[in-house]
C-alpha positions in Angstrom: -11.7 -15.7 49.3 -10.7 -14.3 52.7 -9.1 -11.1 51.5 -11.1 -7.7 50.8 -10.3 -4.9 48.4 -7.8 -3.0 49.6 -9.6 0.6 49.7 -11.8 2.8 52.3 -15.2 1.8 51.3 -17.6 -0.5 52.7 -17.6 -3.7 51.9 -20.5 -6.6 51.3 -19.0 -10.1 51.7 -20.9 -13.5 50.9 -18.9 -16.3 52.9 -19.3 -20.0 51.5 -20.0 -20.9 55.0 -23.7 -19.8 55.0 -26.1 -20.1 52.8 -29.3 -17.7 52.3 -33.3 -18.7 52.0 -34.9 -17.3 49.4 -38.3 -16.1 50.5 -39.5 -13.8 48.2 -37.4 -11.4 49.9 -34.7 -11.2 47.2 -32.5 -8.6 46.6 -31.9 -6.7 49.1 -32.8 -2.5 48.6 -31.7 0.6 50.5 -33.2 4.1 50.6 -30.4 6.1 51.6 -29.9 8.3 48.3 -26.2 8.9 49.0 -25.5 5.6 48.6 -24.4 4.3 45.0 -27.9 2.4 43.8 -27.5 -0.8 42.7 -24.7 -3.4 43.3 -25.6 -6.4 40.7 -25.5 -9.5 41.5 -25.6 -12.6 39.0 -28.5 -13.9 38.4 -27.4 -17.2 38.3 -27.2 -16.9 42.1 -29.8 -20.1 43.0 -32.3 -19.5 45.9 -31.3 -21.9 48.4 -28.5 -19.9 49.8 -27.9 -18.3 53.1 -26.5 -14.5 53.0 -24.3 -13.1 55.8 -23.0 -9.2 55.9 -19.7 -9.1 57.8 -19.6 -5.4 59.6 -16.8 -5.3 62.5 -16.0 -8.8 62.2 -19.5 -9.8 62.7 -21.9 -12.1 61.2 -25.9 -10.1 60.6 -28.6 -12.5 59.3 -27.8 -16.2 59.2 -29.9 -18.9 58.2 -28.0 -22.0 58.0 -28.3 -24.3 54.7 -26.7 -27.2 53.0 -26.2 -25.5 49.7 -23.0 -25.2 47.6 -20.2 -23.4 47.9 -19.9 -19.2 46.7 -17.7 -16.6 47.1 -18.4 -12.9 46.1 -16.6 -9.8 46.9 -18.7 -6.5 46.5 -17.4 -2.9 46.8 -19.3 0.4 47.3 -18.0 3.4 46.0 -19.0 5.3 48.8 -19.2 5.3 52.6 -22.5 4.5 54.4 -23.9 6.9 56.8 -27.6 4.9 58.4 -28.8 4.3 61.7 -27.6 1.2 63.4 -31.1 0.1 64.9 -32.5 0.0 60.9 -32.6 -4.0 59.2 -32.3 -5.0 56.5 -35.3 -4.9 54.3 -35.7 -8.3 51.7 -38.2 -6.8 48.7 -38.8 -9.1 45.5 -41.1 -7.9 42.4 -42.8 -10.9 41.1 -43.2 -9.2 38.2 -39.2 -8.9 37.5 -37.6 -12.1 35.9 -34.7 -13.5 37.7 -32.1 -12.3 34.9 -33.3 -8.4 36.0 -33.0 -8.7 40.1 -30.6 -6.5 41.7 -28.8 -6.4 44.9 -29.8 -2.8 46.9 -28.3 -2.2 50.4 -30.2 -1.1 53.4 -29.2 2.3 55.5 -26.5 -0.2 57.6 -25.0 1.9 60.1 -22.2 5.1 60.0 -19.4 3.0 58.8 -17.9 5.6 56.5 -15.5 6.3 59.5 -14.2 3.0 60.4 -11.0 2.1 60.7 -9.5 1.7 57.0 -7.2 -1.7 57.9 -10.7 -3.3 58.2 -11.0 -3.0 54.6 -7.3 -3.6 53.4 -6.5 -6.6 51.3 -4.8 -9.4 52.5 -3.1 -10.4 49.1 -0.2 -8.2 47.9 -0.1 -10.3 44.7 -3.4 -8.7 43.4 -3.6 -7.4 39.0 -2.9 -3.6 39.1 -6.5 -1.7 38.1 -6.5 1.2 36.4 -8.0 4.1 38.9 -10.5 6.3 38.3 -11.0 4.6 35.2 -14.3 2.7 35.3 -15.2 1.0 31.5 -18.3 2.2 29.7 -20.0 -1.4 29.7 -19.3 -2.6 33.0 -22.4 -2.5 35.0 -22.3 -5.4 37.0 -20.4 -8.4 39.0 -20.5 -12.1 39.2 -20.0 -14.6 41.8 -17.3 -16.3 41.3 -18.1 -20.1 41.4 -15.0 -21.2 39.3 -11.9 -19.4 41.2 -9.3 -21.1 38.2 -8.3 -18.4 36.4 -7.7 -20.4 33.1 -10.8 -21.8 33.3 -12.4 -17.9 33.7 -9.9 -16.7 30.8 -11.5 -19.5 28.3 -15.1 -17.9 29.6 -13.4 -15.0 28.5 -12.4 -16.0 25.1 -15.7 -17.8 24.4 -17.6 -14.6 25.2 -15.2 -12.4 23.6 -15.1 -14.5 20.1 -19.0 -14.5 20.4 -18.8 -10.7 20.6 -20.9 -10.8 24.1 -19.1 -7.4 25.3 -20.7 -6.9 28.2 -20.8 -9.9 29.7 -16.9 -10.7 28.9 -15.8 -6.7 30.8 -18.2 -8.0 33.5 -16.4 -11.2 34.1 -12.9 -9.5 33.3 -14.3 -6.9 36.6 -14.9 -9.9 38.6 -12.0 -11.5 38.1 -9.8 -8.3 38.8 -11.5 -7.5 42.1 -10.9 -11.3 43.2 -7.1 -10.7 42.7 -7.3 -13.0 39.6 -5.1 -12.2 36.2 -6.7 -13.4 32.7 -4.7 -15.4 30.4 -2.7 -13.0 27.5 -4.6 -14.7 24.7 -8.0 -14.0 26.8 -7.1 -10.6 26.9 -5.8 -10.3 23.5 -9.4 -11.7 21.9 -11.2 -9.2 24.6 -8.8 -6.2 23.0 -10.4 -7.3 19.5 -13.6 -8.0 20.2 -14.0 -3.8 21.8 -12.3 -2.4 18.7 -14.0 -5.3 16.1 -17.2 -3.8 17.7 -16.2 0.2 17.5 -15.7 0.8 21.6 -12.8 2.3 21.2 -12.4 3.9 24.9 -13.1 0.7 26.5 -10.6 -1.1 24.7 -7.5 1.4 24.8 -8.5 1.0 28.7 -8.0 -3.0 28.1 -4.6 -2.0 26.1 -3.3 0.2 29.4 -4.4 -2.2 31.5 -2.6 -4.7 29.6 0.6 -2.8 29.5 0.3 -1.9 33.1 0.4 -5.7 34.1 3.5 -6.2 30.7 0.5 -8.4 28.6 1.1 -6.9 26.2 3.1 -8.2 22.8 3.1 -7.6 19.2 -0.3 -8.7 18.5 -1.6 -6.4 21.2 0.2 -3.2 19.6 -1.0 -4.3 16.4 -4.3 -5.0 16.9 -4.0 -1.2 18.5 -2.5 0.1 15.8 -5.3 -1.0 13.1 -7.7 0.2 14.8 -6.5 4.0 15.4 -5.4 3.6 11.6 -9.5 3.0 11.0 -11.3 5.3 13.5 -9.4 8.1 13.1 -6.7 7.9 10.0 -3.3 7.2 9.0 -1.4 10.2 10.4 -2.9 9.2 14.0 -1.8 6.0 14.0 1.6 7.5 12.7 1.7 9.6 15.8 1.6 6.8 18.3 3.7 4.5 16.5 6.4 7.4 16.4 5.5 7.8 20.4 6.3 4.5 20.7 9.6 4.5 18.8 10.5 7.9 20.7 9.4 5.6 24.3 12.0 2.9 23.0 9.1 0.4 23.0 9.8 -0.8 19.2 13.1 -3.0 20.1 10.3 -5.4 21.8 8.1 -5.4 18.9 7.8 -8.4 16.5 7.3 -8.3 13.1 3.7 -8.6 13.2 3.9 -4.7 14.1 6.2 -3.7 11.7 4.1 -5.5 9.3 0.9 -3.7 10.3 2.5 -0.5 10.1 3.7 -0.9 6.2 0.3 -2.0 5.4 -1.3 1.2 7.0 1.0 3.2 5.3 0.9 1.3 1.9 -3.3 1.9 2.4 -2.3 5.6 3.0 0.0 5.7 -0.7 2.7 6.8 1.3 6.0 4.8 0.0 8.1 7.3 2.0 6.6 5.7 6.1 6.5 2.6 4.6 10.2 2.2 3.7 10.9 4.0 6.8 9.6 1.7 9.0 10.8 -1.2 6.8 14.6 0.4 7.4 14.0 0.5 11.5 12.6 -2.7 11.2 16.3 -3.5 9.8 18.1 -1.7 12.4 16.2 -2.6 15.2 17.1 -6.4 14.3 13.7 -8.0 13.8 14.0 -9.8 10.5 11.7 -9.1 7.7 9.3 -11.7 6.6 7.4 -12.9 3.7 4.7 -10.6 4.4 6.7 -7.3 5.3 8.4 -7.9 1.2 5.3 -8.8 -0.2 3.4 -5.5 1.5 6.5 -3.4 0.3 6.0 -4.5 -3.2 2.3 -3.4 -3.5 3.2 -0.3 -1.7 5.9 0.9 -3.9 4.6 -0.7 -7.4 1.1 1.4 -6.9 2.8 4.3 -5.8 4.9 4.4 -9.0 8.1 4.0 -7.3 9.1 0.9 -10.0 12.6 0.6 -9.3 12.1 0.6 -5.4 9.9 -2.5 -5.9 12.4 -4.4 -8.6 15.2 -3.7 -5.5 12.7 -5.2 -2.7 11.5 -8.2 -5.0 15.8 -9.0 -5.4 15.7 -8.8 -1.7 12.9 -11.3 -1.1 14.4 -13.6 -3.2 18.3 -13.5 -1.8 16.3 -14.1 1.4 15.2 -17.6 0.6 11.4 -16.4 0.4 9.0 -17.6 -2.5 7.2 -14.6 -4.1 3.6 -15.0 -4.1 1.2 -14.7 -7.3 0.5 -11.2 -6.6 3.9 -9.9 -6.0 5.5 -11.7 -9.0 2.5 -10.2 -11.2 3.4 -6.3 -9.8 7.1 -6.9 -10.3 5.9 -7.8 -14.1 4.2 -4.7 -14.4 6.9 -2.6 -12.8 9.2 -4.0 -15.0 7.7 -3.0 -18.1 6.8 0.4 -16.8 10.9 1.0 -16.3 11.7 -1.0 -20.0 13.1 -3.8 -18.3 11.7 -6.5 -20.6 14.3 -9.4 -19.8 13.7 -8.7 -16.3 10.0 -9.2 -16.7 10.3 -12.0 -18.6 12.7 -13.9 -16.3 9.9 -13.5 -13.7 7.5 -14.7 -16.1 9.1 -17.8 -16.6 9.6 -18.6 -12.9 5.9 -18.4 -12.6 5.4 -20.7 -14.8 7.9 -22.9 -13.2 6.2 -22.8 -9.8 2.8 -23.2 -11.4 1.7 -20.1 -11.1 -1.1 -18.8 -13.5 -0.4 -14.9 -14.4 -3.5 -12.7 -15.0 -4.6 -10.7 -18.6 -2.4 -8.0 -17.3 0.3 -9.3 -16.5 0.6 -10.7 -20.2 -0.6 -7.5 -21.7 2.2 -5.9 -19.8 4.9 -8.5 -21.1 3.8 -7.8 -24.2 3.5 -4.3 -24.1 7.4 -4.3 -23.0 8.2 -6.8 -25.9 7.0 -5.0 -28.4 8.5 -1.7 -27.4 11.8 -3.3 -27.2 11.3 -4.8 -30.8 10.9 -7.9 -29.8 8.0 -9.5 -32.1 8.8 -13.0 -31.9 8.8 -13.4 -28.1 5.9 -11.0 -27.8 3.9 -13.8 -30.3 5.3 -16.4 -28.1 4.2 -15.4 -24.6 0.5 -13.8 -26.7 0.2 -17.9 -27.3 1.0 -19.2 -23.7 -1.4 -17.1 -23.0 -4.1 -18.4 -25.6 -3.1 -22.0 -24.0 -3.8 -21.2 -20.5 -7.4 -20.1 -21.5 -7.3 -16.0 -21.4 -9.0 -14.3 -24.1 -7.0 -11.8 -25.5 -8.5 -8.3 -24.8 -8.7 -4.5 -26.6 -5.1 -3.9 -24.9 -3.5 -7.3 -25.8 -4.1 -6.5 -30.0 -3.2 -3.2 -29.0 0.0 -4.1 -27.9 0.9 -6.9 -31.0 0.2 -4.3 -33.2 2.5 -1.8 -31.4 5.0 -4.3 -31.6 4.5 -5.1 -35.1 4.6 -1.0 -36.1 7.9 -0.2 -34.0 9.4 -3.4 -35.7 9.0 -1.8 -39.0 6.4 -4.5 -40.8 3.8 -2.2 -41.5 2.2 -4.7 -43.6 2.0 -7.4 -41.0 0.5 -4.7 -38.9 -2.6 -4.5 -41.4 -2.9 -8.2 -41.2 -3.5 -8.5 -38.2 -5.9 -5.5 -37.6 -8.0 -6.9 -40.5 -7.9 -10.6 -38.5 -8.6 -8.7 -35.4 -12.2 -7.2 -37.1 -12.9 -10.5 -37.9 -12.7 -11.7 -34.5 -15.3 -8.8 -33.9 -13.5 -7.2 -31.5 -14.4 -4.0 -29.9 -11.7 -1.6 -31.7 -10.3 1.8 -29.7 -9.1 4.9 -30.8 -5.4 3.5 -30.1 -5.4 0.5 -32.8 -7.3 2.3 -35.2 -3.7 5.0 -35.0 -2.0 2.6 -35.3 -3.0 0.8 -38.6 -3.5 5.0 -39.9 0.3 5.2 -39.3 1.4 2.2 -40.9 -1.1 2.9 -43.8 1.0 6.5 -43.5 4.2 4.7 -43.9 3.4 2.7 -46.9 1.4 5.2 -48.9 -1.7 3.9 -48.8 -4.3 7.5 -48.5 -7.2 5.4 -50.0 -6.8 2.6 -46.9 -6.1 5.5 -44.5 -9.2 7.5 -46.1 -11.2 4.2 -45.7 -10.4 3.7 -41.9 -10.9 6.8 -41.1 -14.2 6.9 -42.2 -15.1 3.7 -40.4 -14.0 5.4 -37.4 -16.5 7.9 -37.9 -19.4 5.8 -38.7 -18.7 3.6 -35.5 -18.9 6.7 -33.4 -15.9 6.4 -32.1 -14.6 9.6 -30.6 -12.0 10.6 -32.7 -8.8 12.8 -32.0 -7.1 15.9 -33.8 -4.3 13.3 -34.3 -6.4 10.8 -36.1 -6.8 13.7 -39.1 -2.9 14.5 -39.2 -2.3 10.9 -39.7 -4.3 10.9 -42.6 -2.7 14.1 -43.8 0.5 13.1 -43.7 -0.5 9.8 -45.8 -1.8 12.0 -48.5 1.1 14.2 -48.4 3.3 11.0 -48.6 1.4 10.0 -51.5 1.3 13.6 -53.1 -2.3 14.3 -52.7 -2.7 17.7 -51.7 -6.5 17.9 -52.9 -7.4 15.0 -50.7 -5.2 16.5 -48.0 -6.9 19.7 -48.0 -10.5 17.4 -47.8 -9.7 15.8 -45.1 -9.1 19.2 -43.3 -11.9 20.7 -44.2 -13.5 17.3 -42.9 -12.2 17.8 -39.9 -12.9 21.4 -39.3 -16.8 20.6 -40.3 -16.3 17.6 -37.4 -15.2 20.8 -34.9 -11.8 19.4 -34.2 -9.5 22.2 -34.2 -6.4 21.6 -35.9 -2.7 22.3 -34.4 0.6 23.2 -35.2 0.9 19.4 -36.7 -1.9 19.9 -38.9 -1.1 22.7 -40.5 3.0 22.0 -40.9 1.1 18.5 -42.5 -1.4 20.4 -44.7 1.6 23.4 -46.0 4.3 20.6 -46.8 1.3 18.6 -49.0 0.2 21.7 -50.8 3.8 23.1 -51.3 4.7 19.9 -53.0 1.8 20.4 -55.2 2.3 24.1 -55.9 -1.1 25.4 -54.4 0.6 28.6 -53.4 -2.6 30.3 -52.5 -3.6 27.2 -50.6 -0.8 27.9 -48.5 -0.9 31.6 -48.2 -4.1 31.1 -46.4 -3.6 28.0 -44.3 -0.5 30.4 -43.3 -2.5 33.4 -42.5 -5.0 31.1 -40.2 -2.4 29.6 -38.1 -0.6 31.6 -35.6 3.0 32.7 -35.8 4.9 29.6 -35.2 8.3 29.6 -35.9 8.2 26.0 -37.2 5.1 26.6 -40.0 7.5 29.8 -41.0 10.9 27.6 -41.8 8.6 24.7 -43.5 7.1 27.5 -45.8 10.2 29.1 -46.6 12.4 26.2 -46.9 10.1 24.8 -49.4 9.8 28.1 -51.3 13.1 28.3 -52.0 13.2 24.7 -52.8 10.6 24.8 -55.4 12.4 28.2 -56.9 9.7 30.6 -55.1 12.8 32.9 -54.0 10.9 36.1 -54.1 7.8 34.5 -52.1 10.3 33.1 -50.0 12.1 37.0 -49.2 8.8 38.3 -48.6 7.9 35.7 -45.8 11.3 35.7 -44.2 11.2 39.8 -43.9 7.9 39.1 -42.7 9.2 36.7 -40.3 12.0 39.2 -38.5 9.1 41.5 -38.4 7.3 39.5 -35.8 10.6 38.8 -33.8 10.8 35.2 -34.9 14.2 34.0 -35.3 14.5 31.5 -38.2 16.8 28.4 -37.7 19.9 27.6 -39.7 18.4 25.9 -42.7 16.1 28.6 -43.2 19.9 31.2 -43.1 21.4 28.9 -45.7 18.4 28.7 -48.3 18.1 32.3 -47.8 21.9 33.4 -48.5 22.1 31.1 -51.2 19.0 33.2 -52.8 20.3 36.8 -52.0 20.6 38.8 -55.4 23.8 38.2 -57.7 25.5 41.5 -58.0 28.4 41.7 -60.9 31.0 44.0 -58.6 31.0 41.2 -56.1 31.2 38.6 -58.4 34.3 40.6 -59.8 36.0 41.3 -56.4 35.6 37.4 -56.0 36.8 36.4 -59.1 40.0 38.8 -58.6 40.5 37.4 -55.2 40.6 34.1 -56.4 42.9 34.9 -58.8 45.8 36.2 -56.8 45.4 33.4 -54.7 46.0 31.1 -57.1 48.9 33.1 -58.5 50.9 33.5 -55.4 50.3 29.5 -54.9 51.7 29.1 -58.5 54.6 31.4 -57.3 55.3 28.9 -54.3 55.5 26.1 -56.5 
């Protein structure tokens, strides 16, 4: 390497034409405190080699050897201001290892004003350097036996992969100041192995420099991109990836950016990025990919935004791209969410057809749909594909068979299968159990209802306010107002407080059993609710209690509570018969009829 580094400073040069004798003079050291105070050299460096400092075109200190061949370019970062008569002093510390020795320059001379085209490069093809910019691990340069860049980028890429930081900005240092360019995949792995290793600084230096010399591609941005997203959030990575849409740098980006972008926004919950970027993906004309659908799915399934995600999954597939497991199993669950059973079960058949295995939840979520929609005998039929590809049906999967069962009207079938499922010894929740209490409710049957609800309690199952009105309205069903009224007092012993349900349950039960001071009370515990004052009128007036029924209803306008329209019509058709009206009536009925006689 004939050419030097094209700045003001001094400069050491090793020539391959001499080689320097190492007698335990080695390094070199300098006193002069202005001078920077150490200038590494690598240790490698064997001791059969002859050192020669060019100053002024001159050669100082040459020993002639028949050694191999080195070149090495070393630059001081500031100018040398020594007396000319002083040598060069050749110190070793035996006590040092080889890997630790340093090169340290003598006092050489007032060279800081020399003329500056002594020091300026001879190759005008040289890699732009960052100025002023000096990375955080650099301490040191090599000689540069191997001058093949592609050779020196594989170094690069073995260190780097090996996560041996210092040593790979070292080499990259050496190779820069010898006016050689790494190789973009050398660079690429360096880029990673800063940020793998949490040096952020040095390696958004790497990513300038990169840029700086166009290196850079869509790996580069992305690899930049994750690793703002980790060290300091989601919003700053969406900061510079809107700086680089506002710089018109996205039209070069592949879709490995775009890709890396949806997935820090779908990490962030944030639907409304993700299907922002997704749409400039679109219009900037990179084509979305596998990966960009798949990512869009996740995003917009978890954030709730269903029929987003049944739109993108259409896409993927009029795209020619095969859904994967997990995609197929979201769109499953998003369909069910939005009641789109057939559309969940098409999906679930081409799974099956690719031989693909859905999870428990995925069938729990078929079935859940199925049995909403009615659909008993497909809900039974996917509940045994399932059986055949060896899941265990769960809490949620008999949960959702007997849901299906209940909305399907075959309230007996329901109690069936819940007396199978206690047989199987299956951990019961609070959900089931409703739901054989409202079928037992539908048929009549208080002393089954009575019965479960009890074996709720003695499970220790945490049971709701809900649980007792069930059982309420089974009794009042059957026309048990005394077992009605125990199951309340049950329940307030239990300290569940009871609701507007409750109480409308409990009044309707006792009215039918004409426990009118039963009801009088329940009615002056509650609080004025409109709907507990219609139910107790309506069935005063119904069960020939007009007077009780006038009492309530002035007490009713009283508190400002405005009855509805069945409550109106009960109560005029119970307003006192006077005989004058009845007369007027009759005599205006009569004349009607006489004048349509007269017509005739």
């Amino acid at each position: 390497m004939r050419g030097v580094l094209g700045n003001s400073s001094p400069t050491l040069v090793l020539l391959n034409e001499f080689n320097y004798q190492h007698d335990s003079h080695y390094p070199f050291r300098r006193e002069d405190k202005r001078l920077r105070q150490c200038i590494n050299v690598n240790p490698m460096l064997k001791s059969w080699m002859r050192c020669t400092i060019m100053y002024d075109g001159n050669a100082v200190s040459v020993l002639p050897r028949s050694t191999p061949r080195l070149n090495l370019v070393v630059q001081s970062t500031r100018g040398v201001n020594c007396g000319e008569d002083e040598a060069i002093e050749l110190v070793i510390d035996e006590g040092v290892e080889e890997s630790s020795r340093e090169w340290k320059l003598p006092p050489w001379g007032d060279i800081a004003h020399q003329d500056e085209a002594t020091f300026q490069s001879e190759d005008v093809n040289q890699p732009k350097i960052l100025e002023g910019k000096v990375l955080e691990n650099e301490s040191k340069l090599h000689f540069l036996e191997e001058t093949d860049k592609v050779m020196l980028s594989k170094r690069i890429l073995i260190l780097s992969r090996k996560n041996k930081v210092r040593s790979a900005l070292e080499l990259l240092r050496s190779m820069q100041l010898a006016g050689l360019l790494p190789s973009l995949h050398a660079l690429n792995s360096l880029l990673a192995c800063l940020l793998r290793n949490e040096l952020f600084a040095d390696g958004l230096r790497i990513f300038e420099f990169m840029k700086l010399n166009e290196l850079s591609t869509g790996h580069t941005y992305s690899l930049v991109l994750k690793a703002v997203a980790n060290a300091h959030g989601f919003l700053s990575a969406l900061e510079m990836f809107k700086a680089w849409e506002h710089q018109c740098v996205l039209a070069q980006f592949d879709a490995i950016v775009y890709n890396t972008m949806i997935s820090i926004c779908g990490k962030d919950n944030n639907w409304v990025e993700a299907e922002r970027t997704w749409r400039l993906m679109e219009k900037n004309g990179c084509s979305a990919t596998r990966i960009t659908y798949s990512l869009l799915v996740s995003t917009f399934v978890r954030c709730n935004q269903n029929e987003l995600a049944i739109d993108t999954y259409v896409k993927m597939v009029q795209n020619s791209f095969k859904p994967g497991n997990d995609t197929m199993q979201a769109i499953i669950g998003a369909s069910s969410k939005e009641g789109k059973w057939d559309f969940a079960l098409r999906v679930f058949q081409d799974m099956l057809k690719c031989g693909l295995q859905p999870n428990s939840v995925s069938f729990n979520a078929l079935i859940n749909a199925l049995g909403k929609a009615k659909e008993v005998t497909l809900a039974f039929s996917v509940y045994n594909v399932m059986k055949s590809m060896g899941h265990s049906p769960d809490v949620y999967t008999w949960n959702a068979l007997l849901g299906a069962l209940y909305k399907a009207n075959r309230y007996s079938d329901a109690i069936h299968l819940f007396e199978f499922v206690k047989r199987e010894k299956v951990q019961l929740n609070i959900h089931i159990y409703n739901t054989i209490l409202m079928s037992c409710s539908k048929l009549g049957l208080w002393e089954r209802a009575v019965q479960i609800l009890w074996e709720m309690e003695v499970s220790g199952l945490s049971i709701s306010t809900s649980s007792y009105n069930i059982v309420m309205t089974a009794c009042e069903m059957a026309r048990k107002p005394e077992i009605a009224l125990q199951v309340y007092e049950r329940m307030v012993h239990q300290k569940h407080t009871p609701d507007t349900f409750t109480h409308l349950s409990l009044i309707r039960c006792c009215i039918w059993g004409s426990l009118w001071d039963e009801v009088e009370l329940l009615l002056n515990k509650s609080a004025p609710d409109v709907s507990v004052y219609n139910v107790v009128i309506q069935g005063m007036c119904l069960r020939g209690k007009s007077d009780l029924a006038k009492k309530l209803y002035t007490k009713m306008r009283e508190n400002g509570i405005q009855p509805d329209g069945k409550t109106r019509a009960l109560m005029l058709q119970n307003l006192p018969k006077d005989p004058a009206r009845r007369k007027n009536r009759w005599a205006s009925g009569f004349k009607k009829r006489q004048r349509h006689y007269h017509h005739r």
